[in-house]
C-alpha positions as CSV (number, residue, x, y, z in Angstrom):
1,X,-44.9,55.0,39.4
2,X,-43.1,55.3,42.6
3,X,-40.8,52.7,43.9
4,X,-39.9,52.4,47.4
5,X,-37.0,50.3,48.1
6,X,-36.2,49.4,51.8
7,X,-34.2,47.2,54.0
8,X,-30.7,46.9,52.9
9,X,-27.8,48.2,54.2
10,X,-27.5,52.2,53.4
11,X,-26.0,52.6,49.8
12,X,-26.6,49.7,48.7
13,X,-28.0,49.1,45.2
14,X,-31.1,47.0,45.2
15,X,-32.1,44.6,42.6
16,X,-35.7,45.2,41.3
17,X,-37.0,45.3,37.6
18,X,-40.7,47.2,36.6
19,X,-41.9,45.3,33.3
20,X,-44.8,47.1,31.6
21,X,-47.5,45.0,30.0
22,X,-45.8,45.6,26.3
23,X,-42.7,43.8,27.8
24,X,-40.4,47.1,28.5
25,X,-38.3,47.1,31.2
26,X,-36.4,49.5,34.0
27,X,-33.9,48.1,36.6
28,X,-34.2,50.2,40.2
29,X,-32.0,50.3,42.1
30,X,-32.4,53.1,44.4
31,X,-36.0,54.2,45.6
32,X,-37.6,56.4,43.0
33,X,-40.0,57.8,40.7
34,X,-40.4,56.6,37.1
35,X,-42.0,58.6,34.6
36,X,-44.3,55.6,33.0
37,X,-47.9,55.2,30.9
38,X,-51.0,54.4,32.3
39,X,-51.2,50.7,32.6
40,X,-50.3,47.4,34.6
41,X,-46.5,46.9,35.7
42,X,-45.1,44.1,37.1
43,X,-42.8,45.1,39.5
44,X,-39.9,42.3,40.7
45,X,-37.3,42.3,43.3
46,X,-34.4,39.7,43.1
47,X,-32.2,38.7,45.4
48,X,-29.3,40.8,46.7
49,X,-25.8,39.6,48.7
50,X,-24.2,42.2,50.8
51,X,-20.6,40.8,52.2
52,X,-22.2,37.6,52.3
53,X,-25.6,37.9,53.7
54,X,-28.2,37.6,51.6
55,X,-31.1,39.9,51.3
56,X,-34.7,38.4,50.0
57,X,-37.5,40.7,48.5
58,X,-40.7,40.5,49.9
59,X,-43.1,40.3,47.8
60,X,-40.6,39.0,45.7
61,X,-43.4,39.8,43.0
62,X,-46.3,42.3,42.6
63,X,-48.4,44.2,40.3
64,X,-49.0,47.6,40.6
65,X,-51.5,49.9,38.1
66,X,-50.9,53.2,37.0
67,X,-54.1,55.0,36.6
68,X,-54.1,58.2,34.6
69,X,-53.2,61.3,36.2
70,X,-52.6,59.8,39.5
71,X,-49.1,58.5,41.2
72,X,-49.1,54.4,42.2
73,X,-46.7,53.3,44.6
74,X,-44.9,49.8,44.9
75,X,-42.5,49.0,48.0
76,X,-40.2,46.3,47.7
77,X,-38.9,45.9,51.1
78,X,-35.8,43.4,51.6
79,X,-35.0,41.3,54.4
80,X,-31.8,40.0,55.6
81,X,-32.3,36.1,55.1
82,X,-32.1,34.0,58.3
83,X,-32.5,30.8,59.0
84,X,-35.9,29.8,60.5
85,X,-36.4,26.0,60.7
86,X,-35.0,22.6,59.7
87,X,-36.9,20.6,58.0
88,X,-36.3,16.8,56.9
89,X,-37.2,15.8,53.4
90,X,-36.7,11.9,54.3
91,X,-37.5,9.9,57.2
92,X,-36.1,11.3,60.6
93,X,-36.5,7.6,62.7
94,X,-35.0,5.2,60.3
95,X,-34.3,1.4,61.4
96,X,-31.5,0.1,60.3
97,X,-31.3,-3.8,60.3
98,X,-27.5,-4.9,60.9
99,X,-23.7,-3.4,60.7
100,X,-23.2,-2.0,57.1
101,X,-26.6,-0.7,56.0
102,X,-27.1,3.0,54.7
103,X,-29.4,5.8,54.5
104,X,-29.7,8.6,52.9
105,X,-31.0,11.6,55.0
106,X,-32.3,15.3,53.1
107,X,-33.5,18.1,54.7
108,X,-34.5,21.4,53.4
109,X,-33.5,25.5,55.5
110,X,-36.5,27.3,55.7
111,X,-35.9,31.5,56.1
112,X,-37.6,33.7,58.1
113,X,-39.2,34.6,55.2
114,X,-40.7,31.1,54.5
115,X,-38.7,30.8,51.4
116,X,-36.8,27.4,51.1
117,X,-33.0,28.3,51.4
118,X,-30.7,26.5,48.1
119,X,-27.4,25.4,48.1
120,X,-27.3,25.7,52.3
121,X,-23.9,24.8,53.7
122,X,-25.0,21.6,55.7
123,X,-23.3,20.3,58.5
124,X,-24.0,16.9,59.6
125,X,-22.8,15.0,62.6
126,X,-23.7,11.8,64.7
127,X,-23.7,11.7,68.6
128,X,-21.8,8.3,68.5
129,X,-19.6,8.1,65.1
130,X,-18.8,4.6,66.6
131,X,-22.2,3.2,66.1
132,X,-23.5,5.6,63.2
133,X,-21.2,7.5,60.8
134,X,-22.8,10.2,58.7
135,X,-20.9,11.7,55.5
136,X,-21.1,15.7,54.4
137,X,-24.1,14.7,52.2
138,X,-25.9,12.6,54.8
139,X,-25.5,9.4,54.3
140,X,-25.7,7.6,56.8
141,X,-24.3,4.2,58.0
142,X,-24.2,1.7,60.5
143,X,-21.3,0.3,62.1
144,X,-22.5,-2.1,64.4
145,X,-24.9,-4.5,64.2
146,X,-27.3,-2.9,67.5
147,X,-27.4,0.5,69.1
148,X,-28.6,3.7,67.9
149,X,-27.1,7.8,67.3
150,X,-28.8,10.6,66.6
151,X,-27.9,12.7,63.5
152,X,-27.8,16.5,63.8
153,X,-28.2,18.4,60.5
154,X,-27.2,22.7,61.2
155,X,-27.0,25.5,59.9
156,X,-26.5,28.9,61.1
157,X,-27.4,27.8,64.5
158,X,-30.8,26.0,63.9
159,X,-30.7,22.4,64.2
160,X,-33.3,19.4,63.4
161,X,-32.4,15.2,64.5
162,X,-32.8,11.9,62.9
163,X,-32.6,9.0,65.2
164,X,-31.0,6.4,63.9
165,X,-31.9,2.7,65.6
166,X,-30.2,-0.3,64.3
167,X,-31.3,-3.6,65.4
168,X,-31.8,-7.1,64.0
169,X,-36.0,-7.8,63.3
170,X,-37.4,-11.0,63.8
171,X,-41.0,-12.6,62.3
172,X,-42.8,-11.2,65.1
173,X,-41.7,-7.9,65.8
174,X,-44.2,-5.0,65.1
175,X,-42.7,-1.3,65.2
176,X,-45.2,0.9,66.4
């Protein structure tokens, strides 16, 4: 079974693991040729962190047979993880009805990969922390009892708004 490991930085040890159908198992680290029985492997690549960038397998996970007499290969290729898209897990236009309310905004970092980024360092902020303050985890809340602020959540460049209306509702109002 030959396994082809590319993408990361030259000399740098990869992360991958060939289980057999019995439940053996060989790390790879390097690209290379294992001497292995005819059979079904399943061949997985984890993730790697070179001087703090992170490189994702893709396929993270494959199977590969080994027919008799014959040489299967599997290539794990790695790919430096980047930040693709924002995307908010709550509301992103929230009314807020008076000085003093909260919100909780969430939002998930999607890679270029299309894997859902953990544990992202999120920065949020708010275009008038006199109207609308917003914590590290994003809470946010009003401070006046009208106006409005938008909330910027970033990472690595990529950025995604809430907008953030506060505003007293009567009987006969209808938001639309």
């Amino acid at each position: 079974l030959s396994v082809t490991i590319t993408g990361l930085p030259s000399r740098q040890a990869a992360n991958v693991t060939v289980t057999s159908a019995t439940g053996s198992t060989q790390t790879v680290t390097a690209s290379t040729t294992l001497s292995v029985a005819s059979g079904v492997y399943t061949i997985a690549g984890q993730t790697v962190t070179v001087a703090g960038e992170i490189y994702t397998p893709v396929p993270n996970e494959q199977l590969e047979q080994v027919l008799p007499e014959s040489l299967s290969t599997a290539v794990v290729e790695y790919k430096k993880q980047t930040i693709a898209r924002i995307e908010f897990l709550s509301d992103s236009s929230v009314v807020l009805t008076g000085a003093n309310k909260t919100y909780q905004l969430s939002a998930r970092y999607i890679d270029n990969t299309g894997a859902i980024i953990p544990n992202a360092l999120i920065q949020w902020s708010s275009s008038d922390m006199t109207t609308v303050s917003v914590d590290s985890t994003g809470k946010v809340t009003s401070l006046k009892t009208l106006g409005s602020a938008d909330i910027t959540a970033s990472y690595q460049g990529v950025e995604a708004v809430a907008n953030i209306i506060i505003g007293q509702l009567d009987t006969n109002t209808r938001l639309i």
